[in-house]
C-alpha positions, -999 to +999 in steps of 0.1 A: -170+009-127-207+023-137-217+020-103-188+046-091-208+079-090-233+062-065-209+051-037-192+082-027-228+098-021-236+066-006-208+071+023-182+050+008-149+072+009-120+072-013-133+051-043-113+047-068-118+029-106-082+006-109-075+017-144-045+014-146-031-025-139+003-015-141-001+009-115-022-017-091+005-042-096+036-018-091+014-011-054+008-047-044+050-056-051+053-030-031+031-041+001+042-072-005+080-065-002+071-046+029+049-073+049+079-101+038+107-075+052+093-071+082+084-112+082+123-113+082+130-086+104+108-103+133+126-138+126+161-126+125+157-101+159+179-075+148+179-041+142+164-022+111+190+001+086+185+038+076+174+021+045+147-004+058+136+023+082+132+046+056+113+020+031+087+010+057+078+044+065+073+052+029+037+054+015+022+033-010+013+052-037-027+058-036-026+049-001-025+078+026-023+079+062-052+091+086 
């Protein structure tokens, strides 16, 4: 945490301080029910639901897409 205002000048990108646990844990249930839903969807073959679908294409929070 003190050395935060010396990485983004350094080149790092996106640093963030985890502050909040809550929030860093409610993010890592989150990845991890993604990664063991799509663990089941390759074993099992068959085709996703509107609602899987639309689960795995949402972002993690504090997370963004480039």
């Amino acid at each position: 945490m003190r050395y935060m205002a010396c990485l983004e000048p350094a080149g790092f990108v996106d640093v963030k301080a985890f502050e909040d646990p809550d929030e860093t844990m409610r993010e890592l249930e989150l990845q991890i029910k993604k990664e063991m839903m799509v663990s089941e969807l390759l074993k099992s073959r068959r085709k996703l639901t509107k609602e899987e679908l639309s689960f795995l294409d949402e972002e993690l929070p504090g997370h963004s897409r480039k």
